[in-house]
C-alpha positions in Angstrom: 97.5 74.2 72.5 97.2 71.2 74.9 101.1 71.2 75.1 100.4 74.6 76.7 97.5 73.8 78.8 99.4 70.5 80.3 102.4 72.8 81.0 100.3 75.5 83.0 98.8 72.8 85.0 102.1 71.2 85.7 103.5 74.9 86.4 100.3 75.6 88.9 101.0 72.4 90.8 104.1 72.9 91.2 103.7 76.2 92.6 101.1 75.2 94.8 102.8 71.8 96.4 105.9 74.5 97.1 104.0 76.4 99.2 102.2 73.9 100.9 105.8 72.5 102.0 107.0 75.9 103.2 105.7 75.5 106.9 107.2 71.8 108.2 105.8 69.6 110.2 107.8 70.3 113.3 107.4 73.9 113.2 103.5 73.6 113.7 101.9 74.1 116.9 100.5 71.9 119.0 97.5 74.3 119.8 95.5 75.1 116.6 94.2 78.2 117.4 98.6 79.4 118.1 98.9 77.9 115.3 95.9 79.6 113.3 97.3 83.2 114.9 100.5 82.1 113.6 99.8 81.6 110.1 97.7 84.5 110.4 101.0 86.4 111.1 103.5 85.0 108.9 101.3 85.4 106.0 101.6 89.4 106.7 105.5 89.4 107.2 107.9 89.5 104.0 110.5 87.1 103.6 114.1 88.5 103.4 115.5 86.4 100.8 112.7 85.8 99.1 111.2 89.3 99.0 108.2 88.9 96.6 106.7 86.2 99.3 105.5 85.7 102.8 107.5 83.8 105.6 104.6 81.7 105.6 105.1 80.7 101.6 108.8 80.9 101.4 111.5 77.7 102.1 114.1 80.1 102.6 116.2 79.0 105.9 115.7 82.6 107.1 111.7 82.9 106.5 111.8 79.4 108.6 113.7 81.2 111.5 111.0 83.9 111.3 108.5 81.4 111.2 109.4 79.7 114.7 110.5 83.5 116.4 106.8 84.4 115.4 105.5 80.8 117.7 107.9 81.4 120.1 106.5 85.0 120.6 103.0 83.2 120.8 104.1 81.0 123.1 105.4 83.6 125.5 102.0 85.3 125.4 102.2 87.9 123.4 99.2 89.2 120.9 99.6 89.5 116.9 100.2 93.2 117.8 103.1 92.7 120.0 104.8 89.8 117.5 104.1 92.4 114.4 105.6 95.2 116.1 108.7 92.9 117.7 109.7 92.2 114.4 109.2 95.4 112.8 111.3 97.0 115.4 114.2 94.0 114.7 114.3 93.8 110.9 112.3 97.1 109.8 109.1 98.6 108.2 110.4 96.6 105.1 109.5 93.1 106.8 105.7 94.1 106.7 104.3 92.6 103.3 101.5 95.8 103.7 102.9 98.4 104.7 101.0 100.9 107.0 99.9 104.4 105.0 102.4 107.2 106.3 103.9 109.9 104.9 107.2 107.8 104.7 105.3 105.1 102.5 103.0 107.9 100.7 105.2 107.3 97.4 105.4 103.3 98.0 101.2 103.7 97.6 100.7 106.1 95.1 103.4 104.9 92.8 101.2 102.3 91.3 98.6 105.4 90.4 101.3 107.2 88.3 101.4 104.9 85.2 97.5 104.8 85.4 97.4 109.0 85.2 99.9 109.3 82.7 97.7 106.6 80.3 94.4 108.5 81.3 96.2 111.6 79.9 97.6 110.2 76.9 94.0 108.8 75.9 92.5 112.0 76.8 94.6 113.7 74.7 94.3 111.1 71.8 90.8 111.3 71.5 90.7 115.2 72.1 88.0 117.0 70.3 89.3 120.3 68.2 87.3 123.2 69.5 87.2 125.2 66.4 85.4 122.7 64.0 84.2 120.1 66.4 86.1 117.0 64.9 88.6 114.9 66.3 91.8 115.6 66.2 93.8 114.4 63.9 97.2 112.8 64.5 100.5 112.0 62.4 100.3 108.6 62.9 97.1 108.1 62.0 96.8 109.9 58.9 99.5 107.8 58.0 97.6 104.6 58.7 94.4 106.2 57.0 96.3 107.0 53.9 97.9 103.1 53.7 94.7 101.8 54.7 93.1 103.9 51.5 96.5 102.8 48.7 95.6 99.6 49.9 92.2 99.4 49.4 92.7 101.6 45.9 95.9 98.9 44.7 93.8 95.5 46.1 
């Protein structure tokens, strides 16, 4: 049990020194509130390689070239809108971490609802009641436990 403890702290730090390292030191801007916008907007933007993480998380050579193409955007002047959008238009819709509710993303967000329905309906029907005698309804399986359960108890 302590084994397991020590190796999910170990596994946590880990993790959380691998993110911290993510964004180097000479990426970071010399204004913090650029550099605040800019975190702000890597965080929202998918890495490529990676493509369970943000640009702002990932070490991926490709998430840092993101990284400093979203601060040289900044730089230039443009807003958090105008970066987003910039690199929407050059890599895709996929690029966005959240993507924006549309009829092309209507399955992407209601995809995560279908296993949820399908176990609301199998525990609806489960636990049915019968309408003609008002008890619940029985099923194979468990009649088959009931009548173990009862050998048991009768043999033990």
């Amino acid at each position: 049990m302590i084994r397991r403890a020590t190796f999910a702290a170990c596994f946590a730090l880990v993790m959380a020194s691998a993110a911290a390292l993510a964004v180097e030191p000479d990426e970071i801007l010399p204004d913090p509130a650029l550099e605040t916008r800019a975190r702000s907007i890597s965080a929202g933007l998918r890495c490529l390689v990676c493509q369970n993480q943000s640009i702002d998380d990932s070490s991926a050579p490709l998430a840092r070239d993101l990284r400093l193409l979203v601060r040289e955007r900044l730089k230039a002047g443009d807003s958090d809108a105008q970066v987003m959008r910039f690199v929407e238009d050059r890599y895709g819709e996929f690029v966005l971490l959240n993507p924006p509710l549309s009829w092309r993303t209507l399955l992407l967000w209601l995809a995560p609802l279908a296993p949820a329905a399908c176990g609301c309906r199998r525990r609806e029907r489960h636990t049915a009641i019968d309408r003609r005698g008002g008890q619940a309804a029985r099923h194979p399986r468990r009649e088959r436990g009931r009548a173990a359960g009862a050998r048991l108890t009768r043999n033990g």
